[in-house]
Every structure is written in structure tokens, then in C-alpha cells.
C-alpha positions in Angstrom: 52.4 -30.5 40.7 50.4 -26.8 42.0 52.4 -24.1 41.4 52.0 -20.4 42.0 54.9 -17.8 41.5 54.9 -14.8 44.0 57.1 -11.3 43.7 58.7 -10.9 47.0 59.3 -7.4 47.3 62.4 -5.6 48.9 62.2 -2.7 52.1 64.0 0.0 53.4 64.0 1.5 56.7 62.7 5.2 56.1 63.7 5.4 60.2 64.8 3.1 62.7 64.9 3.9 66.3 66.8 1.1 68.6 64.5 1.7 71.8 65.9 -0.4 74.6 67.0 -4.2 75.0 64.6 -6.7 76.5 64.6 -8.7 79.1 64.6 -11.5 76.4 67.6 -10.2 75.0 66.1 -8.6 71.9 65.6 -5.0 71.3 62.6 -3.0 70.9 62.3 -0.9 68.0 60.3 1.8 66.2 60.4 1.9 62.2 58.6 3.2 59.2 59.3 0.7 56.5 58.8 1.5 52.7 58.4 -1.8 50.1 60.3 -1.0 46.7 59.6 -2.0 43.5 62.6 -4.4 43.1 61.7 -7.7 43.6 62.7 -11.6 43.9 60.8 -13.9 42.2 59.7 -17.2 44.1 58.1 -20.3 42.5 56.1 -22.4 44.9 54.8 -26.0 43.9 53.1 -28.9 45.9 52.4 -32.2 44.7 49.3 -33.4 46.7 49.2 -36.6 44.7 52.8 -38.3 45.6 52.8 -40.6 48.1 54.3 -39.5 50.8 55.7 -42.1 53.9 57.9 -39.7 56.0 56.8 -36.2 58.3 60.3 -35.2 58.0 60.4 -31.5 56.8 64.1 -32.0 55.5 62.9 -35.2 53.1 59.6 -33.0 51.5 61.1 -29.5 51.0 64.2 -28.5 48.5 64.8 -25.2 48.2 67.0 -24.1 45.1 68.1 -20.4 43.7 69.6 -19.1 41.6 72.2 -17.2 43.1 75.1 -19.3 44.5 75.0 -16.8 48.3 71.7 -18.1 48.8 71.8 -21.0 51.0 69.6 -24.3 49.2 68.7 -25.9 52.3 67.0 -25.7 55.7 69.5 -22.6 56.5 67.1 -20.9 53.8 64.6 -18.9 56.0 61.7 -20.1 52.8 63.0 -23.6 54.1 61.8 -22.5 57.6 58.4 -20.8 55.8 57.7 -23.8 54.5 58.3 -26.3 57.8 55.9 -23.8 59.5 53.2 -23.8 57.3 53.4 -27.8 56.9 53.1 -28.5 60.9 50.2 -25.4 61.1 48.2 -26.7 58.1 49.0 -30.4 58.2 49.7 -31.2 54.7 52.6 -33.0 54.3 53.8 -33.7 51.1 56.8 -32.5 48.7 57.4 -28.7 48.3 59.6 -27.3 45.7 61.0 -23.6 46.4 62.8 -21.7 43.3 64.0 -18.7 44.2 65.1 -15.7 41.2 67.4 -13.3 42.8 67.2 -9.6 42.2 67.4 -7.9 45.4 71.0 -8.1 46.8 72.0 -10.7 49.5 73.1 -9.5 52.8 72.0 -6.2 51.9 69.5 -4.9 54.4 66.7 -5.1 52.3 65.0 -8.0 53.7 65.4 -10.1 50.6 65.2 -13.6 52.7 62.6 -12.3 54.7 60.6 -11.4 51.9 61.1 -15.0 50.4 60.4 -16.4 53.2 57.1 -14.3 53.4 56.2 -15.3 49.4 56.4 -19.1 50.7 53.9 -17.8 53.3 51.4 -16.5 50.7 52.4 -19.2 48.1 51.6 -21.8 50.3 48.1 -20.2 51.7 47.2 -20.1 47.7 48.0 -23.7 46.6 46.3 -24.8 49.5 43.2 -22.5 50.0 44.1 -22.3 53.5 42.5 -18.7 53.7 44.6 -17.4 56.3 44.2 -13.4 56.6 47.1 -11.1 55.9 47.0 -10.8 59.5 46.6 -14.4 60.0 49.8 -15.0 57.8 51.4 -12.0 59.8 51.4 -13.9 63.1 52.6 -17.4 61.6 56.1 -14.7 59.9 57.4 -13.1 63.0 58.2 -17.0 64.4 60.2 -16.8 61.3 62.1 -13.8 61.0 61.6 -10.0 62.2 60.9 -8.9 58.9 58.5 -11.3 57.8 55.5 -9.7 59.3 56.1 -6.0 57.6 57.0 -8.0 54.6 53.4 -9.9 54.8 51.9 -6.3 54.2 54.1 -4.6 51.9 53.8 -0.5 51.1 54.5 1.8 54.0 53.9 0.9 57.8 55.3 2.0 61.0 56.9 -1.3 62.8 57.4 -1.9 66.0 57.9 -4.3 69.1 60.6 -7.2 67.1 58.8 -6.6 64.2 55.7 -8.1 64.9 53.9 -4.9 65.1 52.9 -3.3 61.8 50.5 -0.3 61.9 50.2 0.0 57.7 50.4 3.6 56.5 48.5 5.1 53.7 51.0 7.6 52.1 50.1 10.3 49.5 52.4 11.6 46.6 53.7 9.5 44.0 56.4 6.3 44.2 59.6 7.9 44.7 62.8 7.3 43.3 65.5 4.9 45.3 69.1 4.8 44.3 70.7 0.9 46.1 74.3 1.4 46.2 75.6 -1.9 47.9 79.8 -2.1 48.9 81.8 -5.2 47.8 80.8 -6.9 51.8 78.1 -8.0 54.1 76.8 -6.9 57.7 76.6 -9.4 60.5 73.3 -7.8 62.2 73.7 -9.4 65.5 77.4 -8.1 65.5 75.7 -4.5 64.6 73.5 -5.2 67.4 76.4 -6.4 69.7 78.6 -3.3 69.5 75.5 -1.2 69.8 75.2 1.2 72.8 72.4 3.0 73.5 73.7 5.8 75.7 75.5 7.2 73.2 72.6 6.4 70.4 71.0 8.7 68.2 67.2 8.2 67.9 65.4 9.6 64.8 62.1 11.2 65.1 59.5 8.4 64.2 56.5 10.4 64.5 57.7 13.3 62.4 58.6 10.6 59.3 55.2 9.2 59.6 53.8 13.2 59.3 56.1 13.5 56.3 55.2 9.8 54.2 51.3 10.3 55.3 51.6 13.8 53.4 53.6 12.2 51.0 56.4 15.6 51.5 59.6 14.2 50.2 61.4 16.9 51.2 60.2 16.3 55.1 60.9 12.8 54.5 64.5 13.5 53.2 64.6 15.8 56.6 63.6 13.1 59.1 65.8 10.2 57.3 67.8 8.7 60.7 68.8 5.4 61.9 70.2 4.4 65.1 72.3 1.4 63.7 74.5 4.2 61.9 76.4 5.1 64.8 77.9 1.5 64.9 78.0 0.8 60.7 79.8 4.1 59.3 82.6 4.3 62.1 83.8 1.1 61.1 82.8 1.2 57.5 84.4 4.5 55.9 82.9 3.9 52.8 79.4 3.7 53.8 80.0 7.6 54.0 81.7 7.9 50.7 78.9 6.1 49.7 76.5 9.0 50.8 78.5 11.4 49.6 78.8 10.2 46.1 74.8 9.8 46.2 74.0 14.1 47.5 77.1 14.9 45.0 74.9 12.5 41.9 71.8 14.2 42.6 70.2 12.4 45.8 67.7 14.5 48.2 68.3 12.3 51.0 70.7 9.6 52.0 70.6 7.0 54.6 71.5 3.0 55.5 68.6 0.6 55.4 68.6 -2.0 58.5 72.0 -2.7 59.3 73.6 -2.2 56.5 75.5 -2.1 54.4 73.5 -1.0 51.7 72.7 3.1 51.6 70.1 4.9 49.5 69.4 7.9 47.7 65.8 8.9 47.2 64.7 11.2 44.4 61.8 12.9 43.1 61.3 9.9 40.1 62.2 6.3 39.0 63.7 8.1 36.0 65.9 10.6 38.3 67.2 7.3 40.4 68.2 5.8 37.1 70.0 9.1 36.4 71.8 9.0 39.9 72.7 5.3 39.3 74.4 5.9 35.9 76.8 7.8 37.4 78.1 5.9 40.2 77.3 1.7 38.7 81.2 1.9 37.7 82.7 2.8 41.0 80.2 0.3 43.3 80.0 -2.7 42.7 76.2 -2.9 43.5 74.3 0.1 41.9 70.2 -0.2 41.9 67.3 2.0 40.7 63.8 1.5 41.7 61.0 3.2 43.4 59.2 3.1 46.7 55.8 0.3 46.1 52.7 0.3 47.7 52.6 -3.3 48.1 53.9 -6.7 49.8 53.8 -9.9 48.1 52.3 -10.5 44.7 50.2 -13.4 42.9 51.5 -13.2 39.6 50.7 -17.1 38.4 
């Protein structure tokens, strides 16, 4: 067996605009994503030298993880990674996926997507495809909307589905992120179902890319916005408690990431997260320090 282990890295949504829905039935949108140092760990291995007498994805690729939310089988997005790189490439043979969980599931912060985007990379390794990170960018968004910022990692401003990622190059150091995740998940189409955009409050893109190019958290804590927010903290009262508790710990700037549910605090320093954190892991049951990253997905073996 070829193996190669990859840290998938988790995002947050600095800003996200909802601009308009399709004619497709999807929405446009206008984003600057941030990659965080909190990662999932995702073993890839092929074994080129079995022989193989079926095509059928569902025979050659098991997926396992160690978390019992995560789904072990082709309802895995890495399942779908994997199928796509198998038809593009044309090796067929067994893949084994092993997934370490550390980013929270159903959280917002693209966990699967960034799994699914480690299979990508993993897979463009063992098999010395060379596919550019723009290359590998294309194959994600037939994958999931996050798979393509996810591809790049560190700070971009996304657009279109998702498919658009213009990265960023931010000054200032990795700032602090407080995760505080309630006892529940988000359905994101429900989010986007309930969503209306004539009553929608649109955050000013352009003025958080000024503010993480200068790398000026306290602009960036000033232009923290997201559209979804008008549907999630109606319905969810303690998504506002949530913020609350984070300003009253210590926060700068609070805000949810994607759809929810999760909300963060960011902070001058890892170590002033951590502080933040301390004080609030025994009323949530989901309490997270970590930093913003400057990168995507990472060879590590």
C-alpha cells in the first residue's frame, strides 16, 4: 500500500454576502474566507498492486473515521473525492480513506469539504498526477462549494458557488479564533430556504479585504457581517448569547461562520483565544482556540 497523510484545514467566513439566486437555483455569493490552524487529519493509501476485476467506486473505496457523525460511506463527501479522481485519472484500484476528527461536524467550518479537498491532494501525490492547485481547484467545486477555497487555504475572497477564489496576501500576524459550537447542527439548505433577500443585510466585502490585506484587526473586527445571520440568530437565541458571552470574555469581534451554528471570537493572539476559551468551555459544549493559517492542505507523510 502508498500512503500519504494530509492536514485538512478548517475556514471561517471573515464576510459573506448572499448576492442573488440563480437561474440554476443556487445563489451567488461574495466571501473572504480565512483557513485556521485547527485541522483534521486524513490518511490516504492506494494499493496499485491488487488485482482489481470491478470499476465500481463503491467496491474500491472505504472510507472510515473516527468520529461516529461522520458518515463511512459514499455519503462521505472524501467518498465522492475519491470517485472523481478515479474516473479523471483512470486508476482504479482500492483506496483506503481514514479520517481523524478535530474540527467539529456540522459546524460551518468546512470540515467535510476540507476532507474531501485532502483526498484531492492525497490522491494527486500517490499518484504523481501533477495536477496544479488550480487544476485540483476545478476537479473540487463538482464536489462541494467549499472544496475549491479549501484547495488554496490562507485568506481569499470567494465568489460565484464557490468556484471563484481570488487568494489574498494578508499582513499582520495569525490571529486568535475563539469556536464556540451549541449542542445542534444547521441544515444549510433550510438556512438558504428561509432566506430572503429583500430584507437581507449585505456586509461590505471590499472594505474586509482593505482591512485583512493590511492585516488591521481592528477594521476587520469592524467589517465582520454575514447575510445568513438574519435567518440563524432569530431562530437560534443562543447563537446571540453565544456572542455575547465571547465580547463579555474578551473577544474584539464576533460573528457566525457559513451557516452556522458555530460563532467566533477573534483576538489579538493564540494565547488570548485560549484565555477567552477557558472561560466559557464549561457552559458550551463545543469550546475551540486556534488561529487564523496561511495555508490549505498539508503533506505531512
Amino acid at each position: 500500500m502508498l500512503t500519504v497523510t494530509v492536514k485538512a484545514h478548517a475556514k471561517i467566513n471573515l464576510s459573506l454576502d448572499i448576492l442573488y439566486r440563480r437561474v440554476d437555483g443556487y445563489y451567488e455569493l461574495e466571501s473572504i474566507m480565512q483557513s485556521l490552524s485547527l485541522y483534521d487529519l486524513v490518511k490516504v493509501a492506494v494499493d496499485p498492486e491488487t488485482e482489481v476485476r470491478t470499476m465500481d467506486p463503491r467496491e474500491l473505496i472505504r472510507v472510515a473515521a473516527d468520529s461516529p457523525e461522520v458518515p463511512a460511506d459514499e455519503e462521505n463527501i472524501a467518498f465522492t473525492a475519491a470517485k472523481v479522481m478515479m474516473r479523471r485519472s483512470g486508476y482504479f484500484m482500492p483506496i483506503r480513506i481514514k479520517i481523524t476528527k478535530n474540527i467539529p461536524v456540522e459546524a460551518g467550518l468546512a470540515g467535510g469539504s476540507s476532507n474531501a479537498a485532502a483526498v484531492l491532494v492525497g490522491l494527486n501525490h500517490l499518484w504523481n498526477l501533477g495536477l496544479t492547485t488550480c487544476e485540483l481547484a476545478e476537479i473540487g467545486q463538482k464536489i462541494g462549494a467549499d472544496v475549491p477555497f479549501c484547495i488554496y487555504g490562507g485568506t481569499a475572497l470567494v465568489g460565484g458557488i464557490g468556484e471563484k477564489v481570488a487568494p489574498l496576501r494578508r499582513k499582520g500576524p495569525e490571529f486568535g479564533v475563539t469556536l464556540v459550537k451549541p449542542a445542534f447542527g444547521v441544515s444549510t439548505a433550510e438556512v438558504y430556504r428561509s432566506l430572503d433577500l429583500s430584507m437581507a443585510e449585505h456586509p461590505d466585502t471590499l472594505g474586509m479585504m482593505d482591512a485583512v490585506i493590511q492585516g488591521d484587526l481592528e477594521k476587520i473586527c469592524s467589517h465582520l457581517g454575514n447575510t445568513l445571520e438574519g435567518v440563524t440568530i432569530p431562530r437560534y437565541h443562543i447563537l446571540s448569547e453565544i456572542k455575547d458571552d465571547l465580547l463579555s470574555a474578551g473577544a474584539c469581534g464576533v460573528l457566525q461562520t457559513g451557516s452556522g451554528p458555530t460563532v467566533f471570537g477573534l483576538s489579538p493572539t493564540l494565547k488570548k483565544a485560549e484565555e477567552i476559551a477557558n472561560k466559557l468551555k464549561d457552559k458550551y459544549p463545543t469550546v475551540l482556540a486556534t488561529s487564523f493559517y496561511d495555508r490549505g492542505q498539508e503533506i505531512v507523510e
